[in-house]
C-alpha positions as CSV (number, residue, x, y, z in Angstrom):
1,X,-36.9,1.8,-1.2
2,X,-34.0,0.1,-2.4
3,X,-30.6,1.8,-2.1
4,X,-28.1,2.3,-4.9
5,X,-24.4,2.5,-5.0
6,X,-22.8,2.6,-8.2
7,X,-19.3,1.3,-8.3
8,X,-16.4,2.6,-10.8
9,X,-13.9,-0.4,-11.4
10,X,-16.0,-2.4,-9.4
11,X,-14.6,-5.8,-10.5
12,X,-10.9,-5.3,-8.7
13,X,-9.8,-6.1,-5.6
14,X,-11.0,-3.8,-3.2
15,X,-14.3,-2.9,-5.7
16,X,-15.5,-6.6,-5.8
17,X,-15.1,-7.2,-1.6
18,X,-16.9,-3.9,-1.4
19,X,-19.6,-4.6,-3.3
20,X,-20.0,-8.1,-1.6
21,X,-20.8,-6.4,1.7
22,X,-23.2,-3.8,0.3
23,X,-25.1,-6.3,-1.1
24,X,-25.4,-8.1,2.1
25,X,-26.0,-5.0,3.8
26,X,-29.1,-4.7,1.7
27,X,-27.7,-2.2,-0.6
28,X,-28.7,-1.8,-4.6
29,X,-25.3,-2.7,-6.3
30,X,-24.4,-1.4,-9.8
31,X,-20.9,-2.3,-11.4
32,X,-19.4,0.1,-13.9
33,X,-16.8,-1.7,-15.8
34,X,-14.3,-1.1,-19.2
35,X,-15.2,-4.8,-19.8
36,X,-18.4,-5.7,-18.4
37,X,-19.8,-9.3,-17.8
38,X,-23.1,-10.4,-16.5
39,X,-24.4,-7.9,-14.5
40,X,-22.1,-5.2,-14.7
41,X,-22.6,-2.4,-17.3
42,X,-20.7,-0.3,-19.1
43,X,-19.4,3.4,-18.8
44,X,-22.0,4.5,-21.4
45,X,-24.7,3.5,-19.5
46,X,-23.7,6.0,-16.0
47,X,-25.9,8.4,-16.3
48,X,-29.0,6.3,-15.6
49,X,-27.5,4.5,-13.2
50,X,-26.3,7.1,-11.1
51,X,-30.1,9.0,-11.3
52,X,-31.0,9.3,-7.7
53,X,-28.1,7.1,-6.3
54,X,-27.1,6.9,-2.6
55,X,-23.4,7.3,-3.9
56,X,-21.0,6.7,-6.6
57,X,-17.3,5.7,-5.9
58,X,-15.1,5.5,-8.0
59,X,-12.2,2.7,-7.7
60,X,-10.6,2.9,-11.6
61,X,-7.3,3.0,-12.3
62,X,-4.5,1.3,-13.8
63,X,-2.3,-1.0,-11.9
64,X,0.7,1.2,-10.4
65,X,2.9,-2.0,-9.6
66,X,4.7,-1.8,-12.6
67,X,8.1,-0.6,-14.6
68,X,7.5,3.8,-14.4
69,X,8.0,4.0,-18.4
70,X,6.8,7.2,-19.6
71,X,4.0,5.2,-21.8
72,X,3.2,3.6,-18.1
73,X,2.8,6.8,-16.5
74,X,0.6,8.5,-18.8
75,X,-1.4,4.8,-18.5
76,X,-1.6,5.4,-14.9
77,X,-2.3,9.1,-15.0
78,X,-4.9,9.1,-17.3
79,X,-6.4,6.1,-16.3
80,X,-7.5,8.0,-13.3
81,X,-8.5,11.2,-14.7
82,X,-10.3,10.5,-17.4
83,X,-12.2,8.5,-15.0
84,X,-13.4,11.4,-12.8
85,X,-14.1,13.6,-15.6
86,X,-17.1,10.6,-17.1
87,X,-18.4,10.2,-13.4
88,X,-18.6,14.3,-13.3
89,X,-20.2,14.3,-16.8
90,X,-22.6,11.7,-15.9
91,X,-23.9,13.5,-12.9
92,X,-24.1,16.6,-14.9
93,X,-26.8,14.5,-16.9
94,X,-29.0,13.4,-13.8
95,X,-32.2,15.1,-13.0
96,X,-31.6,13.7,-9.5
97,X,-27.8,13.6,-8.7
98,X,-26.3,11.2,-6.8
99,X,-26.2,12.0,-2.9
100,X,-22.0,11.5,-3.0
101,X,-18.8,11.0,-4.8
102,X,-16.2,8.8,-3.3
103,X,-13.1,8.9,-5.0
104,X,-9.9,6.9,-4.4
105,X,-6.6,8.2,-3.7
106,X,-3.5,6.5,-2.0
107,X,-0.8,7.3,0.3
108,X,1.6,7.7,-2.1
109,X,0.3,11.2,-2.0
110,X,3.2,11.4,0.8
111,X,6.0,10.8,-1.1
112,X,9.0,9.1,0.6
113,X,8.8,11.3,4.1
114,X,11.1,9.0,6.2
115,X,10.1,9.6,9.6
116,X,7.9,12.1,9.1
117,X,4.3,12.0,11.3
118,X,2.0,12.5,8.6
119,X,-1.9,13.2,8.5
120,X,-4.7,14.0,5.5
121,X,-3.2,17.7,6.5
122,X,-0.2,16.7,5.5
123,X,1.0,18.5,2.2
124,X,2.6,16.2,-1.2
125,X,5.8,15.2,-0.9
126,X,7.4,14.7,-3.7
127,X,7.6,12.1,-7.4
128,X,5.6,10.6,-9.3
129,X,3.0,8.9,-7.3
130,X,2.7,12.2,-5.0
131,X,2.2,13.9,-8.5
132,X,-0.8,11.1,-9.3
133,X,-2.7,11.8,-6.5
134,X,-2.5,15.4,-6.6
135,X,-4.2,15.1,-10.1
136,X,-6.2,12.3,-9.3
137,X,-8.1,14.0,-6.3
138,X,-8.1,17.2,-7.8
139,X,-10.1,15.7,-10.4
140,X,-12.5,15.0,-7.9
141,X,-12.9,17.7,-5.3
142,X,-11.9,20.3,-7.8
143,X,-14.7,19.6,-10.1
144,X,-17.4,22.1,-10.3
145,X,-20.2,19.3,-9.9
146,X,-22.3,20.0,-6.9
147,X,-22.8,16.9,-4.9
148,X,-20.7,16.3,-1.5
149,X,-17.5,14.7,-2.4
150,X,-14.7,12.5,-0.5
151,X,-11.7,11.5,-1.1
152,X,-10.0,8.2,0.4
153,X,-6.4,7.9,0.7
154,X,-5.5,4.5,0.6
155,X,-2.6,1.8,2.3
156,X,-1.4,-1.4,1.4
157,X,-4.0,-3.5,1.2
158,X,-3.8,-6.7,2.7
159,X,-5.4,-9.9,1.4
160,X,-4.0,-13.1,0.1
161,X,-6.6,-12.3,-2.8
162,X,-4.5,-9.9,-4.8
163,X,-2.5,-6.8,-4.0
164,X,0.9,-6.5,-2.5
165,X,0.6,-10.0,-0.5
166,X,0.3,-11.6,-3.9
167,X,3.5,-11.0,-5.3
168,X,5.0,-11.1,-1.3
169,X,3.7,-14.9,-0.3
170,X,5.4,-16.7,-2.9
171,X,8.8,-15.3,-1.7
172,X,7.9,-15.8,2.5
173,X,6.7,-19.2,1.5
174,X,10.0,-19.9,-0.3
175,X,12.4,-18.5,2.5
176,X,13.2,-15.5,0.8
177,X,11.2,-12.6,2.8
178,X,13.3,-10.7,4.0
179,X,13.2,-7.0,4.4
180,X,13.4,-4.4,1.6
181,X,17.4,-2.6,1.7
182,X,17.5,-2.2,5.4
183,X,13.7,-2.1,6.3
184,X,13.6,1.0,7.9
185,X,10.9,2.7,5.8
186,X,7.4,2.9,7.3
187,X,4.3,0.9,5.7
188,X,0.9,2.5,5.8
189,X,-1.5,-0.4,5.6
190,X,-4.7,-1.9,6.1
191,X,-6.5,-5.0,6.1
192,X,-8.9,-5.6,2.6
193,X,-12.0,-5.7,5.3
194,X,-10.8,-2.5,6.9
195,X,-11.0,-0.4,3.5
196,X,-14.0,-1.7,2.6
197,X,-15.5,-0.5,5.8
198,X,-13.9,2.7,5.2
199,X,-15.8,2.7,2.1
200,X,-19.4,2.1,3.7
201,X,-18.6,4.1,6.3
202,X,-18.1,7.3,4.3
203,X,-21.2,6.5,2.1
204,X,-23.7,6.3,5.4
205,X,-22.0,9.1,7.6
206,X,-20.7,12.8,7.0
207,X,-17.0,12.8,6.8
208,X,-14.1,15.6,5.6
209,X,-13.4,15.8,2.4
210,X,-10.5,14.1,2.5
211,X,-10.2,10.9,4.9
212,X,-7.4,8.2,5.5
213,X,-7.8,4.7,4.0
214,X,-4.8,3.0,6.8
215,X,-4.4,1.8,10.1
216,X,-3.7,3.9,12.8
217,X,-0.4,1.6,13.2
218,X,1.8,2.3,10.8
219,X,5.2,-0.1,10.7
220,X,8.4,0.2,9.4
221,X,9.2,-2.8,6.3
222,X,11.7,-4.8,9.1
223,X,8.9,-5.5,11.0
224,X,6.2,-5.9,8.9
225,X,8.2,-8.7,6.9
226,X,8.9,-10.2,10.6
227,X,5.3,-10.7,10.7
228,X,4.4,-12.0,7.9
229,X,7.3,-14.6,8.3
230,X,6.1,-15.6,11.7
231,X,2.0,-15.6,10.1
232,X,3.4,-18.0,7.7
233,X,5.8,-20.3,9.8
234,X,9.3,-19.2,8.1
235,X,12.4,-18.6,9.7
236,X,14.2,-15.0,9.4
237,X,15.7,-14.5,5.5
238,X,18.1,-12.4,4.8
239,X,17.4,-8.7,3.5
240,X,17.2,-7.5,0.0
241,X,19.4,-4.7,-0.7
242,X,18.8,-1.9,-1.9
243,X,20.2,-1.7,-5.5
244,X,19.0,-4.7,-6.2
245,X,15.5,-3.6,-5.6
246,X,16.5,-0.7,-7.6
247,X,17.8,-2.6,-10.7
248,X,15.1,-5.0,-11.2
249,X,13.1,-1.8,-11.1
250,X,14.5,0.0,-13.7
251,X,14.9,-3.3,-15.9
252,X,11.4,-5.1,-15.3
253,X,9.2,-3.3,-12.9
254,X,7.8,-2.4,-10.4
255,X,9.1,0.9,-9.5
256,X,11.5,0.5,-6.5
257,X,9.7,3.6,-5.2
258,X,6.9,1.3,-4.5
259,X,9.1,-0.6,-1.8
260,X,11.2,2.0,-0.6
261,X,9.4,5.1,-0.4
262,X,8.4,5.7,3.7
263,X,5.1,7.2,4.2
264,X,4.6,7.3,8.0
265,X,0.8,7.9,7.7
266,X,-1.5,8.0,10.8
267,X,-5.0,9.4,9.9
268,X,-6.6,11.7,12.0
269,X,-10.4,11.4,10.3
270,X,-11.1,8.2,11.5
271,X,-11.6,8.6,15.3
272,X,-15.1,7.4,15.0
273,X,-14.2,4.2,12.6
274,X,-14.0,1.0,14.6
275,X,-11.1,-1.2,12.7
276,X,-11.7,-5.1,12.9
277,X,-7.9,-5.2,12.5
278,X,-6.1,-2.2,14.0
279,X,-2.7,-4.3,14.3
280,X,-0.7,-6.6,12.7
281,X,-0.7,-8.9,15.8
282,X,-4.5,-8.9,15.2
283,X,-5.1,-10.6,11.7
284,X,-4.0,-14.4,11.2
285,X,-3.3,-16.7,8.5
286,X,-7.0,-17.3,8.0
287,X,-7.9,-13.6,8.2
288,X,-6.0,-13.3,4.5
């Protein structure tokens, strides 16, 4: 019998080389999308696809790399919520509910914690995009719906695709990558492949409610900049400081919390999760 997992902003980054390995892991695929093209349907139509689903996970949310204006935040709050409360509705509707919910969270949870050895016990630290993803997983795991539900806190995600890396390689390319203000502040990541096992790996095996979605190697900006310099053949630049980060922030977006904040995140969930990348030092040019 076939197997079905229906996807919530499945068309993004992480939700379209997700469903690429399901399908070629034999996996049913069903897209749910705001916008949907060939093949993908549309939110009114959950409810039948969730009936008897392996899983549903739920990837929606508006784009946080952006200028925090309060018409933004509300954007980026709702966005989220209003998300989890359709996907709850729709398995309210199913005579056969879906075996799991799989909801997406980040570590921005964390706040800016400095040095701070962090895990998924850790409690929210503080601003705005701690204050998100409070709401956002509470939306999930606090929802009366009675299915087993997980949430996945997510890293950078690293892909020359889209993400963080696509805003970062024009400026390594052009000999301007230097570190963020003095490139001390830690950098939970993971590589795009990495997640999406994450992903799978919650669907097929029993995991905590909450699980992280980064490396077990953290590293501070300094050196992650280093690396992605020496990936792409360019000479040390000189760092960005602080306020300028800060400014163009303020003025244009995004959010200079997005590049200063330190979240020194190493999961503790994922001790049976083989990484293709664990390190840095493992992925090359052509692995992005």
């Amino acid at each position: 019998m076939t197997k079905r997992v229906v996807i919530c902003g499945g068309s993004g980054l992480i939700g379209s080389a997700f469903a690429e390995n399901l399908t070629r892991a034999g996996y049913e695929v069903v897209i749910v999308s705001r916008h949907p093209e060939d093949g993908e349907i549309a939110w009114n139509q959950l409810p039948q696809a969730l009936e008897g689903a392996v899983a549903v996970v739920n990837l929606s949310g508006r784009n946080i790399a952006c200028k925090f204006t309060s018409a933004n935040k509300q954007a980026i709050l709702s966005s989220r919520i209003d998300s989890a409360r359709k996907i709850a509705d729709a398995i309210e509707q199913c005579t056969v509910k879906p075996g799991k919910w799989i909801n997406s969270s980040a570590t921005g949870f964390y706040g800016n914690r400095g040095d701070e050895l962090l895990n998924e016990s850790s409690p929210a630290g503080p601003g705005f995009q701690s204050e998100v993803c409070i709401q956002w997983e509470d939306a999930c795991l606090k929802n009366p719906v009675q299915i087993p539900k997980v949430v996945v806190r997510t890293g950078i995600v690293l892909t020359a695709r889209g993400g963080v890396l696509r805003s970062l390689l024009p400026l390594v390319k052009g000999f301007n990558g230097g570190s963020a203000g003095n490139g001390k502040q830690w950098l939970p990541w993971i590589h795009i492949d990495d997640i999406v096992g994450i992903y799978r790996w919650a669907i097929e095996n029993e995991t905590p409610e909450i699980i992280g979605g980064s490396t077990l190697e953290p590293v501070r900006n300094r050196d992650f900049m280093a690396w992605l310099r020496k990936t792409y053949h360019r000479p040390w630049s000189i760092p960005v400081p602080r306020f300028i980060i800060s400014l163009v922030g303020k003025l244009i977006g995004p959010d200079s919390s997005l590049v200063l904040n330190s979240s020194r995140v190493i999961p503790s969930t994922l001790t049976d999760f083989k990484f293709k990348f664990p390190t840095l030092e493992s992925i090359t040019e052509s692995d992005l």
